[in-house]
TIVO-2410 file (N, C-alpha, C; in nm, 3 decimals):
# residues 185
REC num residu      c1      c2      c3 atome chaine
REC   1      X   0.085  -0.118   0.000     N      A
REC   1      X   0.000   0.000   0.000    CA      A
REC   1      X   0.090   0.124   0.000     C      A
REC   2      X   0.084   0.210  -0.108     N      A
REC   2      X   0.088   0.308  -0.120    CA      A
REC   2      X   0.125   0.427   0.015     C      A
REC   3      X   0.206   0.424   0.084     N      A
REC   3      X   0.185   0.530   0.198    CA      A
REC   3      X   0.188   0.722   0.162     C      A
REC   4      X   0.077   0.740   0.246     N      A
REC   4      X   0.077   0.920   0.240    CA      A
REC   4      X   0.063   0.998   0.421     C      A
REC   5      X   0.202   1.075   0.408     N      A
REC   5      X   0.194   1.090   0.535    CA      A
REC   5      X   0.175   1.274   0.555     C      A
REC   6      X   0.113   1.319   0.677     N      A
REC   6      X   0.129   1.448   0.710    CA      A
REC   6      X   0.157   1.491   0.840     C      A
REC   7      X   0.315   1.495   0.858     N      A
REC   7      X   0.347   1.534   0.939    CA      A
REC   7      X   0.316   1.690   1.018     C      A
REC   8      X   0.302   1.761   0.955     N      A
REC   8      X   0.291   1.901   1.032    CA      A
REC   8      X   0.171   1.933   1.065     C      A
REC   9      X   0.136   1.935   1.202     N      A
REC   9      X   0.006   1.943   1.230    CA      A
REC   9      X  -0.101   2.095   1.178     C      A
REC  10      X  -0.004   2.190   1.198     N      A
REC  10      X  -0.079   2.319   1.186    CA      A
REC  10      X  -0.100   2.268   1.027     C      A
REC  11      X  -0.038   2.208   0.939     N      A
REC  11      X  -0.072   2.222   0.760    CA      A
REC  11      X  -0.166   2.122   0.796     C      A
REC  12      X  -0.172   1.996   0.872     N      A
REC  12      X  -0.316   1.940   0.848    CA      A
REC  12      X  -0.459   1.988   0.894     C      A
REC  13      X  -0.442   2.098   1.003     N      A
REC  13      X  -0.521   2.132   1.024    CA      A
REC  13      X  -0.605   2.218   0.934     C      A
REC  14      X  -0.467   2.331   0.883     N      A
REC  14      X  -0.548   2.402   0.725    CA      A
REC  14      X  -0.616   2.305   0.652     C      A
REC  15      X  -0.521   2.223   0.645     N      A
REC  15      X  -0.655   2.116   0.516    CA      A
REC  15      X  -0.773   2.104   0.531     C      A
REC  16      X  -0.766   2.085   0.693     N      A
REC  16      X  -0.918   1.978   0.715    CA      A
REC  16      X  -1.006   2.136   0.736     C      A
REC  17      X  -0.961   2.256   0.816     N      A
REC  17      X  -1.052   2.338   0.787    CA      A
REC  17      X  -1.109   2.385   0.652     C      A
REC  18      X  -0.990   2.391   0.573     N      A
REC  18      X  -1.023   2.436   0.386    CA      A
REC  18      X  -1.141   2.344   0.298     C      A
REC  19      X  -1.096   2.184   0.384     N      A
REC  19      X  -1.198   2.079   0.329    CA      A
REC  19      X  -1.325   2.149   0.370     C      A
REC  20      X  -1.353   2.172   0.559     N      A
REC  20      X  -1.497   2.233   0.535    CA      A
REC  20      X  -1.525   2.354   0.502     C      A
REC  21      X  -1.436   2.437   0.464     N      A
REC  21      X  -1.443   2.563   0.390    CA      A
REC  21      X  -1.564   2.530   0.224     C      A
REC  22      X  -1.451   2.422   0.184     N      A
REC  22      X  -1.518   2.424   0.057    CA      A
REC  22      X  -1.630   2.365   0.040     C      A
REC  23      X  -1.670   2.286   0.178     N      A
REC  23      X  -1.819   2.183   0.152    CA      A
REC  23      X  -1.912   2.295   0.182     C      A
REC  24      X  -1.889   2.397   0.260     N      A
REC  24      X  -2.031   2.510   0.288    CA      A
REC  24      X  -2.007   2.605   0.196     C      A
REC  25      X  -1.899   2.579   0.099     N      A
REC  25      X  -1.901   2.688  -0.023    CA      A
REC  25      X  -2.021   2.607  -0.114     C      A
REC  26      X  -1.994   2.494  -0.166     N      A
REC  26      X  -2.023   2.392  -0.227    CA      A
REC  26      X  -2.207   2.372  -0.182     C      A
REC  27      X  -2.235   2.370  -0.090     N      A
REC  27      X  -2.373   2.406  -0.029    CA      A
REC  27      X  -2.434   2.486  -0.015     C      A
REC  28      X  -2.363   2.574  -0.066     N      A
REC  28      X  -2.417   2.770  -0.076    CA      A
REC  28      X  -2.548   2.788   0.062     C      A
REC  29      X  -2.447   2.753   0.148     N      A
REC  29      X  -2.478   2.798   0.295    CA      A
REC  29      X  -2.552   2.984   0.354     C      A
REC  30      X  -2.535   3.062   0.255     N      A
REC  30      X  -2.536   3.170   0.264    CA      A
REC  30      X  -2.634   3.208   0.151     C      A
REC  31      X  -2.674   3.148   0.061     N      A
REC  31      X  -2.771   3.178  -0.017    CA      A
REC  31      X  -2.907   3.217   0.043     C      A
REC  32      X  -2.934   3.353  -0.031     N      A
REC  32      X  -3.044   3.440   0.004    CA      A
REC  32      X  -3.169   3.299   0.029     C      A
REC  33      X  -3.239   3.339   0.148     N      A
REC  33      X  -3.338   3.245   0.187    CA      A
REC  33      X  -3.502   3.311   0.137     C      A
REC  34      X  -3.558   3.312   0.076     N      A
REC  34      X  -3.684   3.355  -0.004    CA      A
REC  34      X  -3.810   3.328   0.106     C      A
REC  35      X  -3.783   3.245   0.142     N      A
REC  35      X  -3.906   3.176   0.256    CA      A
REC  35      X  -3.858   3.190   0.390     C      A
REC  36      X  -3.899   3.141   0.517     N      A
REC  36      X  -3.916   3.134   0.664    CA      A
REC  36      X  -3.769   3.086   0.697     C      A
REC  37      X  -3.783   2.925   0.637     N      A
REC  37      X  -3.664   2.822   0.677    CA      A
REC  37      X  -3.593   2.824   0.538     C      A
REC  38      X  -3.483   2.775   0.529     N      A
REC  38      X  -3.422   2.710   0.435    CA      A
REC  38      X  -3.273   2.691   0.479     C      A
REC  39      X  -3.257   2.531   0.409     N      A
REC  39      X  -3.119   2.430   0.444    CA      A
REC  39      X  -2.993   2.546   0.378     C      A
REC  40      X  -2.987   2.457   0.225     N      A
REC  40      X  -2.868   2.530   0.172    CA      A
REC  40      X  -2.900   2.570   0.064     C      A
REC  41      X  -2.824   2.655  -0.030     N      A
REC  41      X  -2.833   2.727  -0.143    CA      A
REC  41      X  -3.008   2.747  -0.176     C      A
REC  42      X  -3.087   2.832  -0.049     N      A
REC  42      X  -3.213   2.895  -0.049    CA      A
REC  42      X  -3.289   2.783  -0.035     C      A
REC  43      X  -3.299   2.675  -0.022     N      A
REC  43      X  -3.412   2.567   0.009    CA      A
REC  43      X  -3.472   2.531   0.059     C      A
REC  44      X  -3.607   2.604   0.085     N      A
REC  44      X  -3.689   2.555   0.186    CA      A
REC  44      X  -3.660   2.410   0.282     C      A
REC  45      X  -3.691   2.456   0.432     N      A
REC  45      X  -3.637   2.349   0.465    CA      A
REC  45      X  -3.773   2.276   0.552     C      A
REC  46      X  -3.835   2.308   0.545     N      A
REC  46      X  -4.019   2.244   0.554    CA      A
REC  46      X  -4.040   2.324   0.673     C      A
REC  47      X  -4.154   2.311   0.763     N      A
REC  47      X  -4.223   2.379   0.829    CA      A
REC  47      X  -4.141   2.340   1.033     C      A
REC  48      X  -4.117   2.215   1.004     N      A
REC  48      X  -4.011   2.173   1.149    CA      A
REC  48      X  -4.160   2.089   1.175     C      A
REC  49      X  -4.151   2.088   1.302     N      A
REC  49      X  -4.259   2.015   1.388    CA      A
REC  49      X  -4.212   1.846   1.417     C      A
REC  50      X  -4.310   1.804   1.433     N      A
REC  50      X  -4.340   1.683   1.449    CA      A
REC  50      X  -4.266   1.572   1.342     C      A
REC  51      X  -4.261   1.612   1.235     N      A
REC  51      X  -4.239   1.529   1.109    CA      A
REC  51      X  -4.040   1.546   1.132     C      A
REC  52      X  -4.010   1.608   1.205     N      A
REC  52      X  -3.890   1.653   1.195    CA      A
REC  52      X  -3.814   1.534   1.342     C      A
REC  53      X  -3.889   1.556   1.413     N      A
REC  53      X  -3.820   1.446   1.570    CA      A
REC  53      X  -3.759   1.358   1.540     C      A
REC  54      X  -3.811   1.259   1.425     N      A
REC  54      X  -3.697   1.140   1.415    CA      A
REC  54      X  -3.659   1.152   1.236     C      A
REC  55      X  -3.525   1.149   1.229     N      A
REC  55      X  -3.475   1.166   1.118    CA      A
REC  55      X  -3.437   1.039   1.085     C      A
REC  56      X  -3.428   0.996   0.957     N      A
REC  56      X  -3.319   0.886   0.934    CA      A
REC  56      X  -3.273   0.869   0.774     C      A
REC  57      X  -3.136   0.863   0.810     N      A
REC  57      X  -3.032   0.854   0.715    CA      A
REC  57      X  -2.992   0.748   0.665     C      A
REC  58      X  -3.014   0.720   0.511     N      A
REC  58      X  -2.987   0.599   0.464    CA      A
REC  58      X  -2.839   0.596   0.350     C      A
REC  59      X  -2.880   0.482   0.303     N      A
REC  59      X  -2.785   0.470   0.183    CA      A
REC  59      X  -2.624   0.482   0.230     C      A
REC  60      X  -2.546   0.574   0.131     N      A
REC  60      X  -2.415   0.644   0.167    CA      A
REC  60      X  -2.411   0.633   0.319     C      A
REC  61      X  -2.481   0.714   0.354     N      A
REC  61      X  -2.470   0.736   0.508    CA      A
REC  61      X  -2.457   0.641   0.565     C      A
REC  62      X  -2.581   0.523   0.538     N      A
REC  62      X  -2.569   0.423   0.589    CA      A
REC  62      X  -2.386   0.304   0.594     C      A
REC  63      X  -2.370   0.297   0.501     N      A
REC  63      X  -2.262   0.255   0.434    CA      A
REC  63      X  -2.098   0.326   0.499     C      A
REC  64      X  -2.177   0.480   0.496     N      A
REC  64      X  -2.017   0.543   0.551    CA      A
REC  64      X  -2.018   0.490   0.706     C      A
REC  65      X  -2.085   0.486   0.795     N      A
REC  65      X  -2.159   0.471   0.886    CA      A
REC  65      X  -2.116   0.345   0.968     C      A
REC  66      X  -2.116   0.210   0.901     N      A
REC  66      X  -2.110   0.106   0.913    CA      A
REC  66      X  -1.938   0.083   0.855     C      A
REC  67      X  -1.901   0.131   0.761     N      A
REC  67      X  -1.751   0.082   0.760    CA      A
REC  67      X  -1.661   0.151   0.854     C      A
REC  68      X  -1.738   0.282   0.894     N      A
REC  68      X  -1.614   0.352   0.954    CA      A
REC  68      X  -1.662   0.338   1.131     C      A
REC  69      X  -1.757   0.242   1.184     N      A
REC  69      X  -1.781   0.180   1.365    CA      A
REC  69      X  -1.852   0.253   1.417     C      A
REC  70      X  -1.953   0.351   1.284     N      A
REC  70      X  -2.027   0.428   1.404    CA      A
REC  70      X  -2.128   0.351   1.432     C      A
REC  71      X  -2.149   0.251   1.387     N      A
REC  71      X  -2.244   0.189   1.389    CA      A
REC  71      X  -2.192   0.033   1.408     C      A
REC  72      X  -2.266  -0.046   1.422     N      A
REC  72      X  -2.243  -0.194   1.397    CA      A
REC  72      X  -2.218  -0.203   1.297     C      A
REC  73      X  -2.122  -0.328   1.256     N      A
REC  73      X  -2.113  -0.378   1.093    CA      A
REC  73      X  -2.196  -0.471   1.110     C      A
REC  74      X  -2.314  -0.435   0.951     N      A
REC  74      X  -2.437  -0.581   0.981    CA      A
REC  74      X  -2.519  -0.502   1.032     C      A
REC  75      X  -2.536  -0.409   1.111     N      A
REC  75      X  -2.678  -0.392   1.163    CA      A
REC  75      X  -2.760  -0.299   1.060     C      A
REC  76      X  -2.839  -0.356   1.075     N      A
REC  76      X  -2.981  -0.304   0.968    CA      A
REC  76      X  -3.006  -0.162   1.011     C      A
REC  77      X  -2.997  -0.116   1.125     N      A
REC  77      X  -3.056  -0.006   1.181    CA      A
REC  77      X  -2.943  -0.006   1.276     C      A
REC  78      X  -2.959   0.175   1.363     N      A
REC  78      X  -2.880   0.219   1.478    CA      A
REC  78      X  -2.944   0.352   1.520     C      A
REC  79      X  -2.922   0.403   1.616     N      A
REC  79      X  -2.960   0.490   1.677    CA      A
REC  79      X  -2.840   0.598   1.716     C      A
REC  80      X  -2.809   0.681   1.666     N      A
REC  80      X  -2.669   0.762   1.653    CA      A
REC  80      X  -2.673   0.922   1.705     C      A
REC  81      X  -2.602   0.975   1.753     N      A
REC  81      X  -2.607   1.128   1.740    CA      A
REC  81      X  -2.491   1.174   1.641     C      A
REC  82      X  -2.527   1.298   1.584     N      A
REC  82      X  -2.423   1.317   1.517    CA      A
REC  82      X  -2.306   1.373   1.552     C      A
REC  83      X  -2.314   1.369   1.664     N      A
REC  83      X  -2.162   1.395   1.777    CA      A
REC  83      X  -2.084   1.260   1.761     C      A
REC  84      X  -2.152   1.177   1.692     N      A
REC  84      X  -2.054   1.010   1.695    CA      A
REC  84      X  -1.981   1.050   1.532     C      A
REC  85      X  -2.108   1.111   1.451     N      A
REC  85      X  -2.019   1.110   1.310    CA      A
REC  85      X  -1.885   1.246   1.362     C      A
REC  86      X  -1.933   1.366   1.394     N      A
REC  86      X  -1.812   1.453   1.453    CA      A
REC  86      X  -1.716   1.367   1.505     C      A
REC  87      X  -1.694   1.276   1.592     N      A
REC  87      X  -1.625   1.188   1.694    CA      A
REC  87      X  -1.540   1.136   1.550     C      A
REC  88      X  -1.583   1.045   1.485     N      A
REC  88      X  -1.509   0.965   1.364    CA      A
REC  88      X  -1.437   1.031   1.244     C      A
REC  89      X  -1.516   1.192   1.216     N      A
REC  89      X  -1.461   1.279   1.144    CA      A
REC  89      X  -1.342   1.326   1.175     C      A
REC  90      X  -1.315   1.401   1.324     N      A
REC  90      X  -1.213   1.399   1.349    CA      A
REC  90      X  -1.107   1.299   1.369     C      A
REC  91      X  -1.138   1.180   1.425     N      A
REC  91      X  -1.029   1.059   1.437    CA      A
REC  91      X  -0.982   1.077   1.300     C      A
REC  92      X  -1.083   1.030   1.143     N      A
REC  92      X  -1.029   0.963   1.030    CA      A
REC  92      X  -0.932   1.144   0.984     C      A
REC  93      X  -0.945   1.252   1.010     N      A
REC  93      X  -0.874   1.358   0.952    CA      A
REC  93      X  -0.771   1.394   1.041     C      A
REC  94      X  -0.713   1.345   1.145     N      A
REC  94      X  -0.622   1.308   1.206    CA      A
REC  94      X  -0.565   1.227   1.173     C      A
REC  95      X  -0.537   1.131   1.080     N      A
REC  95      X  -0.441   1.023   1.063    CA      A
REC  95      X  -0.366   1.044   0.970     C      A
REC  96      X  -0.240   0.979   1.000     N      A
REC  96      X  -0.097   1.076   0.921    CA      A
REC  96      X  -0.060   0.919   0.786     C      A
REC  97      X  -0.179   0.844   0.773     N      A
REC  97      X  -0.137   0.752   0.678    CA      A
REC  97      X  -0.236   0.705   0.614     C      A
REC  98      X  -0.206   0.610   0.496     N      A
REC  98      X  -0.328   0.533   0.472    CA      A
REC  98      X  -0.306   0.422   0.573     C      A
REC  99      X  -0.189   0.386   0.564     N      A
REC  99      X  -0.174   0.258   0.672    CA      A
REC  99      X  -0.223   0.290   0.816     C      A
REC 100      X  -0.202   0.416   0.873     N      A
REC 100      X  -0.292   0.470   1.000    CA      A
REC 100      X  -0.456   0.420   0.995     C      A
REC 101      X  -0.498   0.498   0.825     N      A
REC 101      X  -0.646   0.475   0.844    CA      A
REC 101      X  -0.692   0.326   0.854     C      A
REC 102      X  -0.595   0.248   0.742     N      A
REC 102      X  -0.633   0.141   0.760    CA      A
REC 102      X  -0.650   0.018   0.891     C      A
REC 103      X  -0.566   0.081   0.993     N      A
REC 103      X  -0.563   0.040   1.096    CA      A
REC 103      X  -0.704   0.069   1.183     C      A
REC 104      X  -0.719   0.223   1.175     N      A
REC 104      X  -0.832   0.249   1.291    CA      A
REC 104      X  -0.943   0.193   1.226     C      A
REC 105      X  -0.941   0.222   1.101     N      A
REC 105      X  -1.081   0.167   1.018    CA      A
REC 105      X  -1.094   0.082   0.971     C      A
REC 106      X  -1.031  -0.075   1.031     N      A
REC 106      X  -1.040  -0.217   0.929    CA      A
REC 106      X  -1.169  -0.223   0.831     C      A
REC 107      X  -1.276  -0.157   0.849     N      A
REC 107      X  -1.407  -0.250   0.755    CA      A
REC 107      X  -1.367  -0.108   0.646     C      A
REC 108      X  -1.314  -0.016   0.614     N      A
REC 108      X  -1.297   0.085   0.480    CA      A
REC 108      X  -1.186  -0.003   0.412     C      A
REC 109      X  -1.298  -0.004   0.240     N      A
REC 109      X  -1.240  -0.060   0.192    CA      A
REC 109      X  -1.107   0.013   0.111     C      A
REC 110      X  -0.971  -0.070   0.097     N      A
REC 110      X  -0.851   0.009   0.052    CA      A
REC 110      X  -0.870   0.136  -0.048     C      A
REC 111      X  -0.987   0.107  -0.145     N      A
REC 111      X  -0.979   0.227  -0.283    CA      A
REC 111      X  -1.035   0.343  -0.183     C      A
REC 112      X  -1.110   0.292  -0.074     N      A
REC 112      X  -1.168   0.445   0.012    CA      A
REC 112      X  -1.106   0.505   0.121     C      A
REC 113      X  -1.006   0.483   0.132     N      A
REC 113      X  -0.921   0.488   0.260    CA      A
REC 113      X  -0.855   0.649   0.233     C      A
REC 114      X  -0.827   0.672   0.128     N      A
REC 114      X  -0.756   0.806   0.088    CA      A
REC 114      X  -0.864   0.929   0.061     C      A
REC 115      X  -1.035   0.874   0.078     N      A
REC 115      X  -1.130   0.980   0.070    CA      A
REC 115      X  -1.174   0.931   0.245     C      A
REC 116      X  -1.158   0.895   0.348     N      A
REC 116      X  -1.253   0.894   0.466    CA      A
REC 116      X  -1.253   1.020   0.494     C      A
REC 117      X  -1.135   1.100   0.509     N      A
REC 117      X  -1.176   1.213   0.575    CA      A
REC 117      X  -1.291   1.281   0.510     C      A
REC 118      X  -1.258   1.308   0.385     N      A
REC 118      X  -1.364   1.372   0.309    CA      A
REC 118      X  -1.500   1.336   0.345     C      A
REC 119      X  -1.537   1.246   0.277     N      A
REC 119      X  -1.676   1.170   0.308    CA      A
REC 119      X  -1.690   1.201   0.423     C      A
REC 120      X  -1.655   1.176   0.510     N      A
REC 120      X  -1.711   1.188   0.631    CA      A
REC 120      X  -1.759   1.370   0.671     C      A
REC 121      X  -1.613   1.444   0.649     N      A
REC 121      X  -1.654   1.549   0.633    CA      A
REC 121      X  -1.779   1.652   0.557     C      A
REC 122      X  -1.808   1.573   0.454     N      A
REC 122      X  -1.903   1.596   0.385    CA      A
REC 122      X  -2.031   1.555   0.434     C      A
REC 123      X  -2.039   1.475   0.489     N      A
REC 123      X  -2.187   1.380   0.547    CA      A
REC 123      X  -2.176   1.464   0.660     C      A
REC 124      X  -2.080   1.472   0.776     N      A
REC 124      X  -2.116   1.560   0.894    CA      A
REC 124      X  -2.154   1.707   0.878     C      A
REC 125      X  -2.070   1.776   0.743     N      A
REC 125      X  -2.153   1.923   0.755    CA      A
REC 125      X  -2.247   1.930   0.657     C      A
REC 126      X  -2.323   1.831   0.556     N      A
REC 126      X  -2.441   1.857   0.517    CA      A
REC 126      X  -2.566   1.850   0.608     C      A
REC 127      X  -2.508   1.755   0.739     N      A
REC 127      X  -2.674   1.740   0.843    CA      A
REC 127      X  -2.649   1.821   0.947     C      A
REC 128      X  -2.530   1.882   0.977     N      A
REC 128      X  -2.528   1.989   1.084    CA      A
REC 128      X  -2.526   2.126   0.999     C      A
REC 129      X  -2.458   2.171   0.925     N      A
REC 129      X  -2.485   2.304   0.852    CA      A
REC 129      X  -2.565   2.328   0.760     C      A
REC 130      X  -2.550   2.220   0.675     N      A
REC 130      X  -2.652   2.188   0.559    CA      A
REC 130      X  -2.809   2.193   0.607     C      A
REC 131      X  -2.807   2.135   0.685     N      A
REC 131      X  -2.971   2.068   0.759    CA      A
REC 131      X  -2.994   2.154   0.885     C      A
REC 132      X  -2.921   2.193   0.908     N      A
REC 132      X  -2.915   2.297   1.043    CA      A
REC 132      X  -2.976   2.168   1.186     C      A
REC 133      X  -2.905   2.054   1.189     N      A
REC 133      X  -2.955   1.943   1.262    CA      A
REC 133      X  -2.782   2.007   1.376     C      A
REC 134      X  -2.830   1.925   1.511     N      A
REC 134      X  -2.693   1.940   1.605    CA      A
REC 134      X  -2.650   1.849   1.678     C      A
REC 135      X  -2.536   1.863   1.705     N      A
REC 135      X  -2.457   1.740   1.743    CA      A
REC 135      X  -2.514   1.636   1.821     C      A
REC 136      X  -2.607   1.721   1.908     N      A
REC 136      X  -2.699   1.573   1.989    CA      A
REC 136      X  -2.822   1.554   1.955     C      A
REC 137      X  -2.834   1.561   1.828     N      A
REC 137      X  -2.921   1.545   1.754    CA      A
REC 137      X  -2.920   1.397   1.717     C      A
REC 138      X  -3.018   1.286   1.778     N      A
REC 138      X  -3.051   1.171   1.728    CA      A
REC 138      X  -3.102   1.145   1.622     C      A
REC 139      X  -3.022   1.033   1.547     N      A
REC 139      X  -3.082   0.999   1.352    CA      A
REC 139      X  -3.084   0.844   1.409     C      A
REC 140      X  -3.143   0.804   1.313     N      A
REC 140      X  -3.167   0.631   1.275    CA      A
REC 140      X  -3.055   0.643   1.166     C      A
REC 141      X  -2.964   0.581   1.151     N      A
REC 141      X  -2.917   0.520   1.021    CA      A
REC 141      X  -2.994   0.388   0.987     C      A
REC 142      X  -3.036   0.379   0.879     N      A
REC 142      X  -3.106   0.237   0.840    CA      A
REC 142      X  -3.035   0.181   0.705     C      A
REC 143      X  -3.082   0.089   0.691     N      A
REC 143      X  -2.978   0.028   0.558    CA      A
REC 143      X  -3.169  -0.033   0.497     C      A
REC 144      X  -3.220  -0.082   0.616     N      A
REC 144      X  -3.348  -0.153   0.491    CA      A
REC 144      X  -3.484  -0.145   0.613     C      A
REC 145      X  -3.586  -0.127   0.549     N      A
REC 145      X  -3.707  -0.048   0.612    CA      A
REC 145      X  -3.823  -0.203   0.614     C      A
REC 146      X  -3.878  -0.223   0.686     N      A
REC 146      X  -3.933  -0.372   0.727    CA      A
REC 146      X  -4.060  -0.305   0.668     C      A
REC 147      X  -4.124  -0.387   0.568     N      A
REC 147      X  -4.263  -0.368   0.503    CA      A
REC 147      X  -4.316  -0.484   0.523     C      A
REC 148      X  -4.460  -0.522   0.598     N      A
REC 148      X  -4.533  -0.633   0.581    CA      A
REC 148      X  -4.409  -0.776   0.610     C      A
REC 149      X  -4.383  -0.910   0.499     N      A
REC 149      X  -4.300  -0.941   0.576    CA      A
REC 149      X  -4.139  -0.943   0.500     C      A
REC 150      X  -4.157  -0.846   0.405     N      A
REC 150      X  -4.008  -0.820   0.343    CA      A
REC 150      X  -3.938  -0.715   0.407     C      A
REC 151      X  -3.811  -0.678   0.378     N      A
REC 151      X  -3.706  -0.603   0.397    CA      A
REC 151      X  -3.694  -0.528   0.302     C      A
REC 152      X  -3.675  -0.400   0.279     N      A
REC 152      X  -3.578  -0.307   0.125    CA      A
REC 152      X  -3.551  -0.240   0.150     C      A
REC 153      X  -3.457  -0.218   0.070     N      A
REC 153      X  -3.274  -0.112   0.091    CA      A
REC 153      X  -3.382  -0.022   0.105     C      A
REC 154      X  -3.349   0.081   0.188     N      A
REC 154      X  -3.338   0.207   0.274    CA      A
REC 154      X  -3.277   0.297   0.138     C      A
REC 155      X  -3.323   0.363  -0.004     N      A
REC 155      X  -3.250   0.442  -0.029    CA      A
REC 155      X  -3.358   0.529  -0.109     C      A
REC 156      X  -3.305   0.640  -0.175     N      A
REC 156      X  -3.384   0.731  -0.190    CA      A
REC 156      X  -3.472   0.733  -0.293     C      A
REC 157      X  -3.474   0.644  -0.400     N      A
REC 157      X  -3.615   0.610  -0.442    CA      A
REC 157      X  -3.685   0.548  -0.366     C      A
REC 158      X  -3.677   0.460  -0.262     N      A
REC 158      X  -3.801   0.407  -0.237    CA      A
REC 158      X  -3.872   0.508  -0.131     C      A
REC 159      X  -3.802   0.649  -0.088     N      A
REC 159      X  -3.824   0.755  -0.013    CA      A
REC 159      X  -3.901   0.822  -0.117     C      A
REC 160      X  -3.848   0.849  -0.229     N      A
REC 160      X  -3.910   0.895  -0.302    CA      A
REC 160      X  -4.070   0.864  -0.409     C      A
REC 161      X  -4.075   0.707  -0.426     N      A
REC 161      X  -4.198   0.638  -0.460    CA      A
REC 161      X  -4.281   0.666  -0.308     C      A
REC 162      X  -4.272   0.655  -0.212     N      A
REC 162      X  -4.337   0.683  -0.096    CA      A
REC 162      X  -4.394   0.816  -0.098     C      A
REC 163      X  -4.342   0.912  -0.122     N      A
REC 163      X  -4.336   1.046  -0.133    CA      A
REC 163      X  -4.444   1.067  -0.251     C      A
REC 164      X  -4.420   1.040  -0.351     N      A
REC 164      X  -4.489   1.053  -0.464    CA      A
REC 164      X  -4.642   0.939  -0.429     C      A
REC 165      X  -4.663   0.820  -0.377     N      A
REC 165      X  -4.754   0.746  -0.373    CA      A
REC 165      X  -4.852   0.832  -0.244     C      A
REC 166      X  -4.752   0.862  -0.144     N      A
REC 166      X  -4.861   0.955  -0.049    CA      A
REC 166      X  -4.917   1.099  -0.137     C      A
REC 167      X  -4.827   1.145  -0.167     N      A
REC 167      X  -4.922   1.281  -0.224    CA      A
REC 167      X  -5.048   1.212  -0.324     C      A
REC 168      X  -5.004   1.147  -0.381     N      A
REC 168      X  -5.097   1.091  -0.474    CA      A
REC 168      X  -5.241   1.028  -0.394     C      A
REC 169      X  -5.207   1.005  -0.332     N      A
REC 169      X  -5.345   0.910  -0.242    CA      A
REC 169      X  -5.399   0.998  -0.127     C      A
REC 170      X  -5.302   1.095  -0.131     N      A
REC 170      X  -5.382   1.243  -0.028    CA      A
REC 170      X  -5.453   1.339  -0.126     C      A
REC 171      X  -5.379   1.347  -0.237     N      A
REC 171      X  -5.455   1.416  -0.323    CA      A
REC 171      X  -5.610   1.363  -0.410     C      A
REC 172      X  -5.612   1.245  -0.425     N      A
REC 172      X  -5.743   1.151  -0.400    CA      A
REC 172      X  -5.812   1.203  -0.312     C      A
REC 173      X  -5.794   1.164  -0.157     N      A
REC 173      X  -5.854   1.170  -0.068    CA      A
REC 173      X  -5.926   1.286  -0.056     C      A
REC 174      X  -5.840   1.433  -0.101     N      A
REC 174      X  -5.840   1.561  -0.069    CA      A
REC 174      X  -5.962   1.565  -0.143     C      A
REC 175      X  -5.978   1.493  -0.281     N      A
REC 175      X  -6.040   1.500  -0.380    CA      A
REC 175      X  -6.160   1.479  -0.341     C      A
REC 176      X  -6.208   1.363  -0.342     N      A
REC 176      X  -6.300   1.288  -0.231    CA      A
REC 176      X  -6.408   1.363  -0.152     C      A
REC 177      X  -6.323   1.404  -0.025     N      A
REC 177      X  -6.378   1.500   0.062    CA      A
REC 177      X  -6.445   1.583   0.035     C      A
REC 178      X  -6.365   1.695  -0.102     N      A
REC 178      X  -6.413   1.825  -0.112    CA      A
REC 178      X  -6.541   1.800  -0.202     C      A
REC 179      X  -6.543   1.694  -0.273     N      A
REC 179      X  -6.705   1.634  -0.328    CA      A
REC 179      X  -6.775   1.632  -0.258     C      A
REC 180      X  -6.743   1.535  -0.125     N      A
REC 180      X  -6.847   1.444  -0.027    CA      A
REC 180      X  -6.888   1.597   0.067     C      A
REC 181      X  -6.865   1.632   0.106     N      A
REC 181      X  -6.835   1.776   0.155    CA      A
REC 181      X  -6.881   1.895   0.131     C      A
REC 182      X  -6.874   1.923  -0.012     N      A
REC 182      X  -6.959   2.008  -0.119    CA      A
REC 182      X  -6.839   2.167  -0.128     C      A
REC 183      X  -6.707   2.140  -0.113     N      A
REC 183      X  -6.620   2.246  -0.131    CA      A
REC 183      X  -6.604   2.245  -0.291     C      A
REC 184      X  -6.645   2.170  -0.342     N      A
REC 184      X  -6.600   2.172  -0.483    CA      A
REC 184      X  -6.683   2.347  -0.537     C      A
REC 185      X  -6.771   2.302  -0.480     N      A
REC 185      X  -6.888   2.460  -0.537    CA      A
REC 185      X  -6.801   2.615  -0.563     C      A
***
């Protein structure tokens, strides 16, 4: 393996700040907000409430999640704050090798070992700056969502067919009502 080392701490530290320099450039963190809320580069970020208490992060996340111990390896689900992804961000952008990373992080696989810091960096400030979510802020990471008596991957089409099948069957419903009701008039 290939070794890459960084000895001087103050130059690694520039890095890793410049890395999140460029992810809240990259998220246009500062973009004019048009509405009430909004995440990044002006995007509404919904109304908060209730729908907001339990979050959960799939896919990537899931995946970064599980190779790098914030989680179980194998577990379908976890219960995390994102003070654990902060916790792992800093460990993996502290290490002065690949052979370092490869050590703290046995389950990252070798081709990803030279992006952990990144990734990680990237996943921790899209749900804390990006999302305006905070460090003791509890997420589910899930990998697969229990329907009736199957299992399926946790990823963002099937968030998204969900999304699209509820509006669709609220907008029915809505439909419905305003007949049965007599708002149609």
């Amino acid at each position: 393996m290939e070794q890459h080392t960084m000895q001087d701490t103050p130059v690694k530290d520039q890095i890793i700040k410049k890395c999140r320099k460029n992810f809240l450039k990259a998220l246009n963190v500062s973009a004019k907000c048009e509405v009430k809320n909004c995440t990044f580069n002006g995007v509404w970020r919904g109304s908060g409430g209730a729908g907001q208490d339990k979050i959960y992060i799939a896919s990537g996340f899931y995946y970064r999640a599980s190779d790098d111990g914030i989680i179980e390896k194998g577990a379908l689900s976890a219960d995390i704050t994102l003070g654990d992804y902060k916790k792992a961000t800093i460990t993996a952008c502290a290490l002065n090798s690949l052979e370092a990373a490869s050590t703290k992080f046995p389950n990252v696989a070798t081709p990803d070992l030279p992006y952990l810091c990144m990734d990680l960096m990237y996943q921790y400030t899209l749900l804390t700056t990006g999302f305006g979510l905070t460090d003791d802020k509890e997420v589910t990471v899930i990998k697969k969502v229990h329907y009736r008596d199957f299992y399926m991957d946790a990823a963002w089409p099937l968030g998204s067919a969900i999304e699209a099948a509820s509006v669709k069957a609220t907008s029915k419903l809505q439909m419905r009502n305003m007949y049965r009701f007599g708002f149609h008039k």
